[in-house]
VEXSERO-490032 format. One record per residue (C-alpha): x, y, z; residue in three letters. Coordinates in steps of 0.1 Angstrom, whole numbers, plus 5000, padded with zeros to 4 digits. Layout:
% residues N
     u     v     w  res
     X     Y     Z  ALA
...
% end
This chain:
% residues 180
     u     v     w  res
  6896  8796  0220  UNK
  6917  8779  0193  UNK
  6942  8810  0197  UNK
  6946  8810  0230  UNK
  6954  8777  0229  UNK
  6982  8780  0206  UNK
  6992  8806  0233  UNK
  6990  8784  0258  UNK
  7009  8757  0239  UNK
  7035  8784  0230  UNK
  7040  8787  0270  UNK
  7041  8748  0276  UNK
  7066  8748  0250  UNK
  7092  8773  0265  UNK
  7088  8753  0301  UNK
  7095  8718  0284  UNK
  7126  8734  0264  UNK
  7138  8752  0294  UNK
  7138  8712  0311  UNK
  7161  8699  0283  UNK
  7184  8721  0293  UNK
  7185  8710  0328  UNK
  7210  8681  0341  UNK
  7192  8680  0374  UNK
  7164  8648  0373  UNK
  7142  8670  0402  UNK
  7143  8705  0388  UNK
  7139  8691  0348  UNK
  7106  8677  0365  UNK
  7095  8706  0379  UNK
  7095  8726  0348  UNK
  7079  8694  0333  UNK
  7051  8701  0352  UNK
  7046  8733  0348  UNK
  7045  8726  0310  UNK
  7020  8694  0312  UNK
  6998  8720  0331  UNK
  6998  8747  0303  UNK
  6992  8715  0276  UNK
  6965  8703  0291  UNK
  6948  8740  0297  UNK
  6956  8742  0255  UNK
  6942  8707  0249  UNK
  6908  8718  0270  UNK
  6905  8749  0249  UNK
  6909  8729  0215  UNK
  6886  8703  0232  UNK
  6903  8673  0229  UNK
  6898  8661  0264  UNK
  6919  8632  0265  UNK
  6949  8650  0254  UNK
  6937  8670  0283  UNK
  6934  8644  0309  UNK
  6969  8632  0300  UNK
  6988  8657  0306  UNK
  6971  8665  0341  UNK
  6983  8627  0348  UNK
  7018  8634  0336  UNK
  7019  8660  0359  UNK
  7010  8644  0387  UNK
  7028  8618  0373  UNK
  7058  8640  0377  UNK
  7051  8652  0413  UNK
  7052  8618  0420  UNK
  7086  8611  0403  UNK
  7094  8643  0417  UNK
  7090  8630  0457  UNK
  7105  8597  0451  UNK
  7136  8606  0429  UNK
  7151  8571  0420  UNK
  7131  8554  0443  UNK
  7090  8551  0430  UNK
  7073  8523  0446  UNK
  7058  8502  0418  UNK
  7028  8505  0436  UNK
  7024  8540  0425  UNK
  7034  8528  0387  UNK
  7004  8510  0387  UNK
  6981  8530  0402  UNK
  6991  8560  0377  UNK
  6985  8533  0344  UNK
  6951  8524  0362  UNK
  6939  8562  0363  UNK
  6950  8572  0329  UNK
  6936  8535  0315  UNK
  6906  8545  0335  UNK
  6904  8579  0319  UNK
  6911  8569  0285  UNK
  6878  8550  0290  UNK
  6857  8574  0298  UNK
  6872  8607  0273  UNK
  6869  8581  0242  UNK
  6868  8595  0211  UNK
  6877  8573  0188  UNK
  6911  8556  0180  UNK
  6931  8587  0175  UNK
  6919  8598  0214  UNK
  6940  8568  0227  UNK
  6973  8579  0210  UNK
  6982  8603  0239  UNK
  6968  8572  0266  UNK
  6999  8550  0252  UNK
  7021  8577  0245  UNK
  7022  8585  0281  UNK
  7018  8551  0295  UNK
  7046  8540  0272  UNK
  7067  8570  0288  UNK
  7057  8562  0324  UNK
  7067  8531  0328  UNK
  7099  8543  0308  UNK
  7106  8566  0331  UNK
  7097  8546  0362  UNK
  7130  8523  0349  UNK
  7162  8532  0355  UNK
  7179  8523  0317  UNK
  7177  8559  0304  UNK
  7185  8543  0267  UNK
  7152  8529  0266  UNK
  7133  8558  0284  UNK
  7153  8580  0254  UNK
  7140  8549  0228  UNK
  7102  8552  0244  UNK
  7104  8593  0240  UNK
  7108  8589  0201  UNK
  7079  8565  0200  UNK
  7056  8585  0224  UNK
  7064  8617  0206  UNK
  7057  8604  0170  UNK
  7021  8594  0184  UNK
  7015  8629  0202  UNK
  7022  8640  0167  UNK
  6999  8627  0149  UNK
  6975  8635  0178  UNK
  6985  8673  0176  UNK
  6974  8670  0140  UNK
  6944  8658  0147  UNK
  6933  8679  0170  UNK
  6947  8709  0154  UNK
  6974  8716  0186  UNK
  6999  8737  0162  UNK
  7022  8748  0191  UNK
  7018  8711  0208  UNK
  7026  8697  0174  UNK
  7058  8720  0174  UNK
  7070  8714  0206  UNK
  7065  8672  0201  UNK
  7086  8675  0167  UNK
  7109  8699  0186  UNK
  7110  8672  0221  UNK
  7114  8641  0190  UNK
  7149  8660  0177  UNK
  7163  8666  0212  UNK
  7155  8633  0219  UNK
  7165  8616  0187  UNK
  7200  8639  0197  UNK
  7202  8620  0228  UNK
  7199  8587  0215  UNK
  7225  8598  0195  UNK
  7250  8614  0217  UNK
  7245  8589  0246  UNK
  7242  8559  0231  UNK
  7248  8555  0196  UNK
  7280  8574  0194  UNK
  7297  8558  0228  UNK
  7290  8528  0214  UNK
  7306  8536  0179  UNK
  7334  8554  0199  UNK
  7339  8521  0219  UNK
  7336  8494  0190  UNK
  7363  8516  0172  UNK
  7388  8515  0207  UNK
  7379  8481  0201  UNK
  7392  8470  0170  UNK
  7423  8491  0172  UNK
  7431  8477  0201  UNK
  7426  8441  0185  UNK
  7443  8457  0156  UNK
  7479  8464  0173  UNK
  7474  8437  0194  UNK
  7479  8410  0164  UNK
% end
């Protein structure tokens, strides 16, 4: 079992990469579901059912995402953090089992919001607590494709808000500059 699901996470991995590279919020979700599926098939086989249970609510966290674009009543927010809190209950395991619970909570409610600097800001966190869950639970391929997710989304921070900013201050001053 434990190689089929690095396998598995191997698969997972190629949807969720293949997403990154998409501009389009509705297709990049798509393929996000496909890849929470084969996660949570790879987190069943290494028996670490929370993992498991997480990813089946990301992805139907994502079909609902999906259906309501920019939209998503609250309503639906809310009743996704009640299942996975709900869930988290009853797959507990010990502190390390409620890493992935607040990871994807965190990253709900990021996502729900429309400031895609602090859904980028929530990735990092949520994917440096999925890693130490991968380590625990011995998910090699989910641990590669969380460090793998953290760079890309460490690059975005970067590229869309950290260097617009530094791009802007600089404008800034040389216009203050010429203007004295």
């Amino acid at each position: 079992m434990f190689y089929l699901a690095q396998i598995l996470g191997v698969i997972a991995l190629v949807f969720l990469l293949v997403s990154f590279q998409i501009n389009k919020k509705e297709t990049l979700l798509k393929y996000q579901i496909f890849s929470s599926f084969f996660f949570s098939v790879q987190y069943l086989c290494l028996n670490a059912i929370t993992g498991c249970l997480m990813n089946l609510m990301t992805l139907v966290r994502n079909i609902i995402y999906k259906k309501y674009k920019n939209n998503i009543p609250i309503m639906y927010l809310l009743l996704i953090i009640f299942a996975m809190i709900i869930i988290s209950i009853f797959s507990y395991n010990g502190l390390v089992s409620l890493l992935p619970t607040v990871a994807v909570i965190l990253y709900s409610i990021a996502l729900w919001q429309k400031n895609l600097t602090i859904t980028r800001l929530v990735e990092i966190f949520s994917c440096l607590l999925f890693i130490l869950y991968n380590i625990k639970v011995l998910a090699i391929s989910g641990f590669i494709s969380t460090v793998i997710e953290l760079i890309l989304a460490i690059m975005a921070v970067y590229r869309f808000d950290l260097k617009n900013k530094f791009i802007s201050m600089k404008k800034t001053k040389e216009y203050n500059f010429q203007s004295k």
